[in-house]
PDB file of N, CA, C and O in Angstrom:
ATOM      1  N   UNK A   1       0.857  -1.160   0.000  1.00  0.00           N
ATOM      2  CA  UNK A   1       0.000   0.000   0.000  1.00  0.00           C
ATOM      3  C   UNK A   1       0.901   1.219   0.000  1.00  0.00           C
ATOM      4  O   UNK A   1       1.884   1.476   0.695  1.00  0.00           O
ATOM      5  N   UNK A   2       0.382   1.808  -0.836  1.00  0.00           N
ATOM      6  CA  UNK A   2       1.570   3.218  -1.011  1.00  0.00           C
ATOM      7  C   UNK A   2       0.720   4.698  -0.643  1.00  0.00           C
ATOM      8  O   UNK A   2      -0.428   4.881  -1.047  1.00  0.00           O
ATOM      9  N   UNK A   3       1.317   5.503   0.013  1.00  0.00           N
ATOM     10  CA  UNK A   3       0.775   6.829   0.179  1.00  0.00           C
ATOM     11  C   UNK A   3       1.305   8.007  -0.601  1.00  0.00           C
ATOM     12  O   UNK A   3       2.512   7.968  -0.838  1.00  0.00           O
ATOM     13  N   UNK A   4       0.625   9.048  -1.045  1.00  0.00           N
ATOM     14  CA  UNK A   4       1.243  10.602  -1.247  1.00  0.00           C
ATOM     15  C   UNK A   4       0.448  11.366  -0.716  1.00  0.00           C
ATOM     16  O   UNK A   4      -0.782  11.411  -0.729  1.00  0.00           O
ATOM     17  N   UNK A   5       1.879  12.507   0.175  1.00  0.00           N
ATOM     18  CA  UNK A   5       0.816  13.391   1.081  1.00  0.00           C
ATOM     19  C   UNK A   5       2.303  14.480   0.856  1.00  0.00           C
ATOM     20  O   UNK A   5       3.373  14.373   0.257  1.00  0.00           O
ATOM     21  N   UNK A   6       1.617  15.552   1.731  1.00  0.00           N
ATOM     22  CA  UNK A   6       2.618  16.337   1.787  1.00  0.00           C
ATOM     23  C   UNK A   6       2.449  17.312   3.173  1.00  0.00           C
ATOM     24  O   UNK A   6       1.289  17.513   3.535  1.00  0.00           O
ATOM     25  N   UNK A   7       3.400  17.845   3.859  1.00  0.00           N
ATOM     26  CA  UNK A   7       3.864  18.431   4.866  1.00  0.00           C
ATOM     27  C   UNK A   7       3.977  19.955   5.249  1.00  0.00           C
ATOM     28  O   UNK A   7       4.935  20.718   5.126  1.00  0.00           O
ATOM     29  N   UNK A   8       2.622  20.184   5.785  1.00  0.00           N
ATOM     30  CA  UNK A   8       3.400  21.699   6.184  1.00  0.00           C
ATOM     31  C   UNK A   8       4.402  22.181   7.017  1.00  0.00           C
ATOM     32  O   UNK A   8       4.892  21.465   7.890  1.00  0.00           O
ATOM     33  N   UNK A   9       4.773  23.403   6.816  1.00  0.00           N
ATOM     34  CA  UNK A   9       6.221  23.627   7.397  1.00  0.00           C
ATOM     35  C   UNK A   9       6.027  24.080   9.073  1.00  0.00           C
ATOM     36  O   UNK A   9       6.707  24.812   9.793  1.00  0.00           O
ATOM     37  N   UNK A  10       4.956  23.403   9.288  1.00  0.00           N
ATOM     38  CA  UNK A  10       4.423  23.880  10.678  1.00  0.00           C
ATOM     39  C   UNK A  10       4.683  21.944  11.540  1.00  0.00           C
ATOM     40  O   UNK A  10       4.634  21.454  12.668  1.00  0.00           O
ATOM     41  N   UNK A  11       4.961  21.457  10.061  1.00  0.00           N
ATOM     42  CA  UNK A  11       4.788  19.847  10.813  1.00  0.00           C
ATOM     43  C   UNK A  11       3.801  19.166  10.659  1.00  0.00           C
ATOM     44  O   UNK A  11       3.912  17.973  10.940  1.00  0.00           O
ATOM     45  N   UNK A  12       2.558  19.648  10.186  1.00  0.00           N
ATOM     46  CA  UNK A  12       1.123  19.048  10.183  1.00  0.00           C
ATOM     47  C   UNK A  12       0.893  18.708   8.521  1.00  0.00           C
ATOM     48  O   UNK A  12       1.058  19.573   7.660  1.00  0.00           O
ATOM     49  N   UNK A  13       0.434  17.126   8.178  1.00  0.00           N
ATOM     50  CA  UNK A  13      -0.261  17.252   7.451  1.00  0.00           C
ATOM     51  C   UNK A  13      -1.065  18.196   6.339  1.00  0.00           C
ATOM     52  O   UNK A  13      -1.664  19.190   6.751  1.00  0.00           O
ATOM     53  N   UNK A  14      -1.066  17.913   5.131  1.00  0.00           N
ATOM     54  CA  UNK A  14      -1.473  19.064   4.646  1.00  0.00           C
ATOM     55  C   UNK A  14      -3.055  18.438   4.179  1.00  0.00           C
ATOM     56  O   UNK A  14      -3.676  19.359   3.651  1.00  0.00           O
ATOM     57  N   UNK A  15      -3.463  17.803   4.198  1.00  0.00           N
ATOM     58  CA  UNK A  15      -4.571  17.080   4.101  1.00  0.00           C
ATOM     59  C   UNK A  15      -4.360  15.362   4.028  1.00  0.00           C
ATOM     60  O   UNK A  15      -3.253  14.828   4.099  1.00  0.00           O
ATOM     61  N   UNK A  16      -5.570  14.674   3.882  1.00  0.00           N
ATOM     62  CA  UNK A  16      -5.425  13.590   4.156  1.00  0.00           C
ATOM     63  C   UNK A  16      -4.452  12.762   3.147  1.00  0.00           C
ATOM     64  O   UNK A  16      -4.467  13.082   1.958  1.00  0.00           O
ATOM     65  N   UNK A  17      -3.838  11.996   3.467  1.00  0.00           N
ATOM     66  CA  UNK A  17      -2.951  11.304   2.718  1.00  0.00           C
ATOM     67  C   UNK A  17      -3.777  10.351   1.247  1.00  0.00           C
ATOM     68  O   UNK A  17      -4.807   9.690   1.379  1.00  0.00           O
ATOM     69  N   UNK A  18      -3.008  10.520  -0.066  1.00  0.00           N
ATOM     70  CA  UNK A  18      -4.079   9.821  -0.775  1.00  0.00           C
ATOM     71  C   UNK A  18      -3.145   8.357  -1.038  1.00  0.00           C
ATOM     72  O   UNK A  18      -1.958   8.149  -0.787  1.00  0.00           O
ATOM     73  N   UNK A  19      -3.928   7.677  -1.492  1.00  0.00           N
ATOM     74  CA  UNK A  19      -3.397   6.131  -1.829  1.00  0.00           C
ATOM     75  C   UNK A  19      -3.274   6.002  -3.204  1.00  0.00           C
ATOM     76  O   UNK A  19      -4.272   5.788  -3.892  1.00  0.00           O
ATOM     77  N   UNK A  20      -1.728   6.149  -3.876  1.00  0.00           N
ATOM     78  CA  UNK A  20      -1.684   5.845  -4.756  1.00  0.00           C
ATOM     79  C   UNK A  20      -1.407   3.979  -5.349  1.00  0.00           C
ATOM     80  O   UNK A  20      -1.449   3.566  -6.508  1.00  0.00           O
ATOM     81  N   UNK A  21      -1.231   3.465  -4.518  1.00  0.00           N
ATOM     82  CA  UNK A  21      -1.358   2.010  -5.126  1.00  0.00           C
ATOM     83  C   UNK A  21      -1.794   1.083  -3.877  1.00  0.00           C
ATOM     84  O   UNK A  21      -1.082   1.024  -2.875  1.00  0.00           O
ATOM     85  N   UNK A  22      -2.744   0.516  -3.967  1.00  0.00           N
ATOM     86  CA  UNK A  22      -2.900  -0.637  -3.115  1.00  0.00           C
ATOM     87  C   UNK A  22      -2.825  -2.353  -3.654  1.00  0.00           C
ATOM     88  O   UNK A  22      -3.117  -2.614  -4.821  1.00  0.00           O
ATOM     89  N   UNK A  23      -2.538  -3.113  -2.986  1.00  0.00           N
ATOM     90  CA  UNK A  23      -1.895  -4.851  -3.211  1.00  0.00           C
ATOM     91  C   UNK A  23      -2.150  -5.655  -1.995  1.00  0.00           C
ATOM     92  O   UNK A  23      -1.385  -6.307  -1.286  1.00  0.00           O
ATOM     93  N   UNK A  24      -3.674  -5.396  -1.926  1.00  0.00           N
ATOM     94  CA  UNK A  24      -3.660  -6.430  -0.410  1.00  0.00           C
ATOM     95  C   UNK A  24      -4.221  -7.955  -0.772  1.00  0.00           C
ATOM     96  O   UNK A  24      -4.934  -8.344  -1.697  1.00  0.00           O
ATOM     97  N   UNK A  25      -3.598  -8.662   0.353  1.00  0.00           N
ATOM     98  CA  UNK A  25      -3.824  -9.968   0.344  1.00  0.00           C
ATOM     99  C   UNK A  25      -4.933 -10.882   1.289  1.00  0.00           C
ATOM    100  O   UNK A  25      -5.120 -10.282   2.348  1.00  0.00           O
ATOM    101  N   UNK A  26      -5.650 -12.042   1.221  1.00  0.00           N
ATOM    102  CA  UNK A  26      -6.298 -12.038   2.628  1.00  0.00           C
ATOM    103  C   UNK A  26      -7.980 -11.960   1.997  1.00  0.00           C
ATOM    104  O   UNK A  26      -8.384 -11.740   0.856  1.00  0.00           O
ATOM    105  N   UNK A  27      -8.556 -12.182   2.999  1.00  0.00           N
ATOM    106  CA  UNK A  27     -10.077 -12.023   3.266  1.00  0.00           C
ATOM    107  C   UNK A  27     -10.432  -9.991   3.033  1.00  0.00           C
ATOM    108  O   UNK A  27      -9.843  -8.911   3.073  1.00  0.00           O
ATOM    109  N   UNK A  28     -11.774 -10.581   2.798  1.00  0.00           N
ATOM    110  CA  UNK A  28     -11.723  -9.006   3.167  1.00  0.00           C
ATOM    111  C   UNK A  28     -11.662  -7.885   3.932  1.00  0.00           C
ATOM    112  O   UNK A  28     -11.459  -6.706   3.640  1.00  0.00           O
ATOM    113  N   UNK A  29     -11.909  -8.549   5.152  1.00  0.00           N
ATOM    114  CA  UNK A  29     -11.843  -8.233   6.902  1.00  0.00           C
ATOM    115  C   UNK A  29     -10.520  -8.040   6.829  1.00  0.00           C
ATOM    116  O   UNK A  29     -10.283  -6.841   6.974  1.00  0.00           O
ATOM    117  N   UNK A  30      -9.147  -8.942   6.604  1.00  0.00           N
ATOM    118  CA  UNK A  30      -7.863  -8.581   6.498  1.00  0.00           C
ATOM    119  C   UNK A  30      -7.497  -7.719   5.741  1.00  0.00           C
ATOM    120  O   UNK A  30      -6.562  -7.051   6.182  1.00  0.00           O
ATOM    121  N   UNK A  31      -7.908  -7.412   4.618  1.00  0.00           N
ATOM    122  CA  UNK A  31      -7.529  -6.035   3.748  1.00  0.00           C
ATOM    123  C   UNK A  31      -8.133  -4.820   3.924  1.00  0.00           C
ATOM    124  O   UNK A  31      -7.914  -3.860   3.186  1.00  0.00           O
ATOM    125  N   UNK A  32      -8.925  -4.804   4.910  1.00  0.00           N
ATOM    126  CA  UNK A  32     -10.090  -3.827   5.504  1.00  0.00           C
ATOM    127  C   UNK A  32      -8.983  -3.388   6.781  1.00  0.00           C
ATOM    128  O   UNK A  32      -8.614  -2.254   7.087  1.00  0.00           O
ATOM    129  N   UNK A  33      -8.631  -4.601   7.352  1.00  0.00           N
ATOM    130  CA  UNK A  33      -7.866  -4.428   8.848  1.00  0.00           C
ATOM    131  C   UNK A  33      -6.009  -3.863   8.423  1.00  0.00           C
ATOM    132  O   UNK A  33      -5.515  -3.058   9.213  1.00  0.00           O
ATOM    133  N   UNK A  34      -5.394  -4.194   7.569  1.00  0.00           N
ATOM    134  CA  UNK A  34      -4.155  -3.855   6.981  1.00  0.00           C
ATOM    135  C   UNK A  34      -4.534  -2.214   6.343  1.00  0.00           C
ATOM    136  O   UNK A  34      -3.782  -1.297   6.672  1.00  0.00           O
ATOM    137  N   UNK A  35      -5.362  -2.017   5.710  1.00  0.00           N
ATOM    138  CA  UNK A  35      -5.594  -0.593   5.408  1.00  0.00           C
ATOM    139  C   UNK A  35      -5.648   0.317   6.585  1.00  0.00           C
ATOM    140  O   UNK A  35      -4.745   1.108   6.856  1.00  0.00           O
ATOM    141  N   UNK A  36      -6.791   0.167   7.302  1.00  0.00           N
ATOM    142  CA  UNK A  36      -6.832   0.498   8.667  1.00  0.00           C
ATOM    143  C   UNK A  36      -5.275   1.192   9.089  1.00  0.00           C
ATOM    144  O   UNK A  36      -4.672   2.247   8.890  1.00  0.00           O
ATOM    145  N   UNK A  37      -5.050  -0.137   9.810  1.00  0.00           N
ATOM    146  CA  UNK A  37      -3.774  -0.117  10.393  1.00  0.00           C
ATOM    147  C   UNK A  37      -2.744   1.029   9.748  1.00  0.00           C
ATOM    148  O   UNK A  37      -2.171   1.794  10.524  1.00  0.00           O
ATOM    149  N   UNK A  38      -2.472   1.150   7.964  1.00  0.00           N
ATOM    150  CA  UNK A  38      -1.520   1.180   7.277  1.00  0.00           C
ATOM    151  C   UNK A  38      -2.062   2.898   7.657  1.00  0.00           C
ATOM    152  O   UNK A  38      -1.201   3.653   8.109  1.00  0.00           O
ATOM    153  N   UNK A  39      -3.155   3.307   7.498  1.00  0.00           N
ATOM    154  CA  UNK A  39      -3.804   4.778   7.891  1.00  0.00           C
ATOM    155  C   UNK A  39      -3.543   5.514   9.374  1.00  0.00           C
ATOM    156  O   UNK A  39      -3.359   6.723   9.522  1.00  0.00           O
ATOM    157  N   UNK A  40      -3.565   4.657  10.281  1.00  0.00           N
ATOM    158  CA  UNK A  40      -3.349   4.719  11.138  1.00  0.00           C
ATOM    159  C   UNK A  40      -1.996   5.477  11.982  1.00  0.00           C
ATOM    160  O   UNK A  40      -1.788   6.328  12.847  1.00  0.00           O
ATOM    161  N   UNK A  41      -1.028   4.231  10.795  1.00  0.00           N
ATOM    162  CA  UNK A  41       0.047   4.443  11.296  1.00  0.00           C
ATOM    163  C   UNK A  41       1.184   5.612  10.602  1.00  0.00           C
ATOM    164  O   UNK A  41       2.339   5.902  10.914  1.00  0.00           O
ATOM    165  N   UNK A  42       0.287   6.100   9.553  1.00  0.00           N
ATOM    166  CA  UNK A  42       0.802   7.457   9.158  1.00  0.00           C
ATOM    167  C   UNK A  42       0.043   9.108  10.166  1.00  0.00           C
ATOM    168  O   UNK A  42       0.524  10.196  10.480  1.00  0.00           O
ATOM    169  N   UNK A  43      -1.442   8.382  10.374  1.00  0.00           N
ATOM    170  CA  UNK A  43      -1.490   9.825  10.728  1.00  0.00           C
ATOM    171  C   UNK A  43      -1.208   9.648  12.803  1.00  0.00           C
ATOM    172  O   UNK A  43      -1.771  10.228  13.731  1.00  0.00           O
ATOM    173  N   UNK A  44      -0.481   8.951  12.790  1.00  0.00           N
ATOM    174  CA  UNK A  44       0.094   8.799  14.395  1.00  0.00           C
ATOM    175  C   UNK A  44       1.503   9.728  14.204  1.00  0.00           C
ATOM    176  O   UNK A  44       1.684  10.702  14.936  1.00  0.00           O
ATOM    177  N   UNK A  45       2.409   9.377  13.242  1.00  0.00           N
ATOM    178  CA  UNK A  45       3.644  10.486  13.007  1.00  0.00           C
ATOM    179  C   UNK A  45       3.690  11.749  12.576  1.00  0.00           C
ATOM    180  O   UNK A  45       4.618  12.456  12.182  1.00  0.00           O
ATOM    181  N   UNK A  46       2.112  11.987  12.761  1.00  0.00           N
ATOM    182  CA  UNK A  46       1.982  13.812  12.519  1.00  0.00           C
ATOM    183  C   UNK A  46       1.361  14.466  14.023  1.00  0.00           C
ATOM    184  O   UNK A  46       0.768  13.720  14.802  1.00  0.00           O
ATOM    185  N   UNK A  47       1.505  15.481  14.236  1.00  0.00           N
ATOM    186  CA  UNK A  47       2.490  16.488  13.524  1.00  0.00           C
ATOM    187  C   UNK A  47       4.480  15.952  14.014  1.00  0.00           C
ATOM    188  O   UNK A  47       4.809  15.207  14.938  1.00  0.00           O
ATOM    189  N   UNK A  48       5.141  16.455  13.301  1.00  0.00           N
ATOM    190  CA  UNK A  48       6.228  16.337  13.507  1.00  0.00           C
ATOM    191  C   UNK A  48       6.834  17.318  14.095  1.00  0.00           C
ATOM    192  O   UNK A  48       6.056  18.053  14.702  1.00  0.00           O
ATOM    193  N   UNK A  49       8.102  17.657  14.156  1.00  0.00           N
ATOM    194  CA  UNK A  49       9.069  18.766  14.627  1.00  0.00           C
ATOM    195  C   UNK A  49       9.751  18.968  13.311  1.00  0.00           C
ATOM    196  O   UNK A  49      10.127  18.059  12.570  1.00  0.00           O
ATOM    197  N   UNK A  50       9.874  20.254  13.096  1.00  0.00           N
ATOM    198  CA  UNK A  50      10.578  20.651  11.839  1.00  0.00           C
ATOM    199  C   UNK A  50      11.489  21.895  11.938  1.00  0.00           C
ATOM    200  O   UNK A  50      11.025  22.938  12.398  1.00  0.00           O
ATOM    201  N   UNK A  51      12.549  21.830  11.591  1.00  0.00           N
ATOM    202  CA  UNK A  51      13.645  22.852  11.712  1.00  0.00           C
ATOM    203  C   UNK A  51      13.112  23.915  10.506  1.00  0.00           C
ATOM    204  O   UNK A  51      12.499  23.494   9.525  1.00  0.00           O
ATOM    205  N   UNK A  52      13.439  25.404  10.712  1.00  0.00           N
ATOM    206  CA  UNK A  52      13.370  26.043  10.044  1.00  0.00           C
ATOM    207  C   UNK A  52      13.473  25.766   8.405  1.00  0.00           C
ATOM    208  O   UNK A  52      12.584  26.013   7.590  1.00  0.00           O
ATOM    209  N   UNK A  53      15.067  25.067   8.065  1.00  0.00           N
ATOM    210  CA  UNK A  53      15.841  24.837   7.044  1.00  0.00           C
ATOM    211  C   UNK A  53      14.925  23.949   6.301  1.00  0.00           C
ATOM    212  O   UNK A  53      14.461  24.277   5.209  1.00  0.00           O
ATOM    213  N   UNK A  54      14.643  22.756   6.918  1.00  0.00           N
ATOM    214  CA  UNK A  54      13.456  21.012   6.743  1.00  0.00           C
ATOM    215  C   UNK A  54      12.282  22.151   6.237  1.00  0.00           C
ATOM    216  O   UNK A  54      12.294  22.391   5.030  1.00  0.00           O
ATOM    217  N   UNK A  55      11.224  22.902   7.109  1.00  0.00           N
ATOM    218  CA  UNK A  55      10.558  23.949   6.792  1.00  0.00           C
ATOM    219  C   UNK A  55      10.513  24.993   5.111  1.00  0.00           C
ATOM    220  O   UNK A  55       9.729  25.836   4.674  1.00  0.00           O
ATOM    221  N   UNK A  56      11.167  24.672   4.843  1.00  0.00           N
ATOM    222  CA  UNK A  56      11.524  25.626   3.644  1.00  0.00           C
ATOM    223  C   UNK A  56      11.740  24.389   2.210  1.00  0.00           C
ATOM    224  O   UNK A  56      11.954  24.654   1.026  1.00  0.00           O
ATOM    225  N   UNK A  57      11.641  23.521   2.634  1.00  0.00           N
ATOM    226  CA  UNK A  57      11.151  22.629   1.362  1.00  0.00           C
ATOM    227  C   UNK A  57      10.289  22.110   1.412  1.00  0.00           C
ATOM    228  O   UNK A  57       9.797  21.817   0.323  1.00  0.00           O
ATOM    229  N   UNK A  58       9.572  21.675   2.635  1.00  0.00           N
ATOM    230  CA  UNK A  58       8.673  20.710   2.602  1.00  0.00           C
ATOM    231  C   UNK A  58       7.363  21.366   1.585  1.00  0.00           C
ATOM    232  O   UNK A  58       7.166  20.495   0.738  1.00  0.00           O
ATOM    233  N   UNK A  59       6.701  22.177   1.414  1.00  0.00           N
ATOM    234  CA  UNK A  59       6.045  22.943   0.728  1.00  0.00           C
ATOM    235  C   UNK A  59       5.938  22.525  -0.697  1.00  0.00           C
ATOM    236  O   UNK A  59       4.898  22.329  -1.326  1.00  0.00           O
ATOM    237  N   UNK A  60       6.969  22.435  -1.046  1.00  0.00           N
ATOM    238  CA  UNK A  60       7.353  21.971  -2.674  1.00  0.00           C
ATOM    239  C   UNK A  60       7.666  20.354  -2.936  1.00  0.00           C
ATOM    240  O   UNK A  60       7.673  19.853  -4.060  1.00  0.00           O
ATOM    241  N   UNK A  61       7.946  19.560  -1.584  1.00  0.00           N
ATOM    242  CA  UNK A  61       8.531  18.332  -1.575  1.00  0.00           C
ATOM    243  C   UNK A  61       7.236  17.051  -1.615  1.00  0.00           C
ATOM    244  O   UNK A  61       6.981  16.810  -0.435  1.00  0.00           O
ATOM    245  N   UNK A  62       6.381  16.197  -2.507  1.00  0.00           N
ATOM    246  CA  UNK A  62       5.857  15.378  -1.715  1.00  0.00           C
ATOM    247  C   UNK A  62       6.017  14.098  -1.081  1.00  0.00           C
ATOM    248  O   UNK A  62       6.748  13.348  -1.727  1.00  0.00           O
ATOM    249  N   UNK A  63       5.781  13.851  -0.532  1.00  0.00           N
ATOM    250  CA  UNK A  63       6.208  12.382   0.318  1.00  0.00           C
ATOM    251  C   UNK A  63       5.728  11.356  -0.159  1.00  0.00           C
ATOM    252  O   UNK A  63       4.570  11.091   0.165  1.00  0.00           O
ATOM    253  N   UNK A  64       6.215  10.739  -0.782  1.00  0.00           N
ATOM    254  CA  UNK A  64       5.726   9.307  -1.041  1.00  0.00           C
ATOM    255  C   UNK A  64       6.133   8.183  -0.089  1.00  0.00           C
ATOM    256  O   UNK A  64       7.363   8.159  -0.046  1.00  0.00           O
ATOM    257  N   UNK A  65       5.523   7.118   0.794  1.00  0.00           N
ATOM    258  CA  UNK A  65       5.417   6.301   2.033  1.00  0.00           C
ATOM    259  C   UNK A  65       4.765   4.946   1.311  1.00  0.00           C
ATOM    260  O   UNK A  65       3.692   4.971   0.709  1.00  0.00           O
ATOM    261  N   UNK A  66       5.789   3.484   1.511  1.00  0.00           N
ATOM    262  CA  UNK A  66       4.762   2.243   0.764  1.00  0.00           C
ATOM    263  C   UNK A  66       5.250   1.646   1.995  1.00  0.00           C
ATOM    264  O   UNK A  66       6.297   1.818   2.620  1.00  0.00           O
ATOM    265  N   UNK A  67       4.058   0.768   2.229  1.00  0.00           N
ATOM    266  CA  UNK A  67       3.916  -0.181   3.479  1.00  0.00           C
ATOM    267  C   UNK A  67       3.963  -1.300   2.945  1.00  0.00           C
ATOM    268  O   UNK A  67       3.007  -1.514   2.199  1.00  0.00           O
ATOM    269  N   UNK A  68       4.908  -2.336   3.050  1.00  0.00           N
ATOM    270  CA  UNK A  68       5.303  -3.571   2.104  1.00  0.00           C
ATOM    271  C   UNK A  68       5.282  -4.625   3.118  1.00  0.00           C
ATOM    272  O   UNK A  68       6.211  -4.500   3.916  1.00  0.00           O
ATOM    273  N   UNK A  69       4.437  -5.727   3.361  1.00  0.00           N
ATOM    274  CA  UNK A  69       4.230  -7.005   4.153  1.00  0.00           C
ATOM    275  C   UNK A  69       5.050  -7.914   3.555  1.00  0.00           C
ATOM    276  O   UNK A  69       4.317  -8.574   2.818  1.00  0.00           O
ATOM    277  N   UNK A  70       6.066  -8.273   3.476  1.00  0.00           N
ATOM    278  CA  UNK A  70       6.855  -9.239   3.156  1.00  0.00           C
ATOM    279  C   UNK A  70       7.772  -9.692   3.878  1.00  0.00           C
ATOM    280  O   UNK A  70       8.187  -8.891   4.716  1.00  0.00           O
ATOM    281  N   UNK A  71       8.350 -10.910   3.860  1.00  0.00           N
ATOM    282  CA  UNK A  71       9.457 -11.166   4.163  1.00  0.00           C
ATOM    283  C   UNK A  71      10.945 -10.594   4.520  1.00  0.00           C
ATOM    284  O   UNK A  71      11.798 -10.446   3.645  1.00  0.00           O
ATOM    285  N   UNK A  72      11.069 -10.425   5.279  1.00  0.00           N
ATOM    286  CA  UNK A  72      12.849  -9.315   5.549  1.00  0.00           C
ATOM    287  C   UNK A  72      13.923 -10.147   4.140  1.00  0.00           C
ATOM    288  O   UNK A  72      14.111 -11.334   3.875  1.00  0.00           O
ATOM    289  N   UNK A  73      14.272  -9.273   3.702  1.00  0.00           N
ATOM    290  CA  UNK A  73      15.342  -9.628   3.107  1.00  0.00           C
ATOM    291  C   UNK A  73      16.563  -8.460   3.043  1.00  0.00           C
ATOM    292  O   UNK A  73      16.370  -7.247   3.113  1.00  0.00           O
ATOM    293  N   UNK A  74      17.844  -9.122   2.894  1.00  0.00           N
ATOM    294  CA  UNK A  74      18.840  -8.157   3.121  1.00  0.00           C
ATOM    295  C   UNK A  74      18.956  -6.900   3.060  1.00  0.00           C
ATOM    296  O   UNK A  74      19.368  -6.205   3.989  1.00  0.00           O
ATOM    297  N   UNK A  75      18.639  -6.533   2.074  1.00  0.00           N
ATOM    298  CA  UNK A  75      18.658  -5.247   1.213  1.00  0.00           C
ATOM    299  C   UNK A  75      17.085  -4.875   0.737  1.00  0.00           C
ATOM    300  O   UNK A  75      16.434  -5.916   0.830  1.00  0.00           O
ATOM    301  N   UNK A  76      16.561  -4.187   0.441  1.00  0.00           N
ATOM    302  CA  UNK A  76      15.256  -4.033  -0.423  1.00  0.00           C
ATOM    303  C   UNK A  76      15.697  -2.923  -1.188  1.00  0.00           C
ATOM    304  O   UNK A  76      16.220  -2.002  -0.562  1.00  0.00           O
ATOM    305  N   UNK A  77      15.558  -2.803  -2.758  1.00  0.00           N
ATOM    306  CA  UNK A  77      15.690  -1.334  -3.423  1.00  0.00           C
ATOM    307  C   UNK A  77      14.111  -1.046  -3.517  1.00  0.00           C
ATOM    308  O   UNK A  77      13.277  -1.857  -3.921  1.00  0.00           O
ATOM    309  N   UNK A  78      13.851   0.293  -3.055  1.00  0.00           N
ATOM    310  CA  UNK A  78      12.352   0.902  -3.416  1.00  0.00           C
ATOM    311  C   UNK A  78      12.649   1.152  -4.461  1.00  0.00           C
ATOM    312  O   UNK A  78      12.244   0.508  -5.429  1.00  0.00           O
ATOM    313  N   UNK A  79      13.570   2.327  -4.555  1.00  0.00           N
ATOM    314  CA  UNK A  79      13.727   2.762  -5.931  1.00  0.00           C
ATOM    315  C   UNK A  79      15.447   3.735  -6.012  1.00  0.00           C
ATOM    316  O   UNK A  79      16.421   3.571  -5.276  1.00  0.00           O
ATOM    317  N   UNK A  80      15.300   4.625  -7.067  1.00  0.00           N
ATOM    318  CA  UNK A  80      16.496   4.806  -7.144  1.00  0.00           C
ATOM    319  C   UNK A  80      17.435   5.420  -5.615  1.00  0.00           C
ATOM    320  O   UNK A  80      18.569   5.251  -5.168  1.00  0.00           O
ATOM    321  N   UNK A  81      16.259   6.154  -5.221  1.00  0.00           N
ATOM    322  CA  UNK A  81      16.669   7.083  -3.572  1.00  0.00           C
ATOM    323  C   UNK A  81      16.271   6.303  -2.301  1.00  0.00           C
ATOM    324  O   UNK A  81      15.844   7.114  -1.480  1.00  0.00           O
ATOM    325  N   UNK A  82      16.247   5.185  -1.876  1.00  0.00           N
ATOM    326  CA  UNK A  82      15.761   4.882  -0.943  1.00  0.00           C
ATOM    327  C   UNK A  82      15.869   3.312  -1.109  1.00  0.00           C
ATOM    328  O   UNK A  82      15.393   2.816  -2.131  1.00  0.00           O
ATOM    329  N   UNK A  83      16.468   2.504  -0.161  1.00  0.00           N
ATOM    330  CA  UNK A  83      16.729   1.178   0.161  1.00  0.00           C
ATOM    331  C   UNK A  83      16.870   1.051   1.669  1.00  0.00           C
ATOM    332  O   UNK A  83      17.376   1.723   2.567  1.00  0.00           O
ATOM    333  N   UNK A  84      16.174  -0.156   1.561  1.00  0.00           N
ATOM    334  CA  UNK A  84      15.693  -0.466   3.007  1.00  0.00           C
ATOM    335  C   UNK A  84      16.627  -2.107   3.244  1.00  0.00           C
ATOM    336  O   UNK A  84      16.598  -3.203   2.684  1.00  0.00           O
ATOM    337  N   UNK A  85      17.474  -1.434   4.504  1.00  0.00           N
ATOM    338  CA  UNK A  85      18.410  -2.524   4.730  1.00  0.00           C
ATOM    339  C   UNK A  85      17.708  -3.669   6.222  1.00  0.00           C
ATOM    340  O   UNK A  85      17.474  -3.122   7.300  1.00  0.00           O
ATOM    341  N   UNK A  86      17.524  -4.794   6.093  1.00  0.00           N
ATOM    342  CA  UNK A  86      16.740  -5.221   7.051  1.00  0.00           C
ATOM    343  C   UNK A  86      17.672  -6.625   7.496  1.00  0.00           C
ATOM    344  O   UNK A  86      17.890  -7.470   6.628  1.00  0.00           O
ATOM    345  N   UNK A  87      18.203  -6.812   8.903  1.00  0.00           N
ATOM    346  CA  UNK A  87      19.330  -7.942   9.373  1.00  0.00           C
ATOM    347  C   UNK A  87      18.332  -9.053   8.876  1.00  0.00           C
ATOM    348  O   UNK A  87      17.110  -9.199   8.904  1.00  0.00           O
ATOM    349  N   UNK A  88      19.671  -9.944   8.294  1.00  0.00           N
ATOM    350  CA  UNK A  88      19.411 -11.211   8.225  1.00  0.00           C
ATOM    351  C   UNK A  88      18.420 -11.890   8.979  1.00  0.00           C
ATOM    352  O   UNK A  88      18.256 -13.101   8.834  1.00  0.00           O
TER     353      UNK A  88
END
C-alpha cells in the first residue's frame, strides 16, 4: 500500500494522505484491517518537529510512504533514492 501526502512547514499534514497504489492480500476483513492499520500508522507520526531549514522545502517536496508485508530480506531497493536494509 503506497501513500502521497505532503507536509506543512508547521509539521502538520497538509490534508489527508491519498493512496496511490494498493496490493492487499487475505479475506476481506484482512484487507479492511491492513488498510486500517496502514492509515493509522501514518497519521500517528503527525504532527512532527521541523527545523526552520526542513521547513523551507517541505512545501514543494511530496512524500511518497509504501507499506510492504513481506518477508525481511537483506537489502530491499524501493527505488532509485531509498533502500531499506533489514538484518538477516
Amino acid at each position: 500500500m503506497a501513500f502521497l501526502f505532503g507536509i506543512r512547514k508547521t509539521g502538520e499534514l497538509r490534508g489527508p494522505p491519498l493512496v496511490t497504489a494498493r496490493r492487499l492480500e487475505g479475506d476481506q476483513e484482512a484487507r479492511k484491517r491492513y488498510e486500517e492499520a496502514a492509515r493509522d500508522a501514518v497519521s500517528r507520526c503527525f504532527p512532527i518537529t521541523v527545523t526552520p531549514s526542513f521547513g523551507a522545502i517541505l512545501g514543494e517536496s511530496p512524500i511518497r510512504l509504501r507499506f510492504v508485508n513481506t518477508p525481511p530480506t537483506a537489502a530491499y531497493q524501493i527505488n532509485g533514492n531509498i533502500t531499506i536494509f533489514a538484518p538477516p
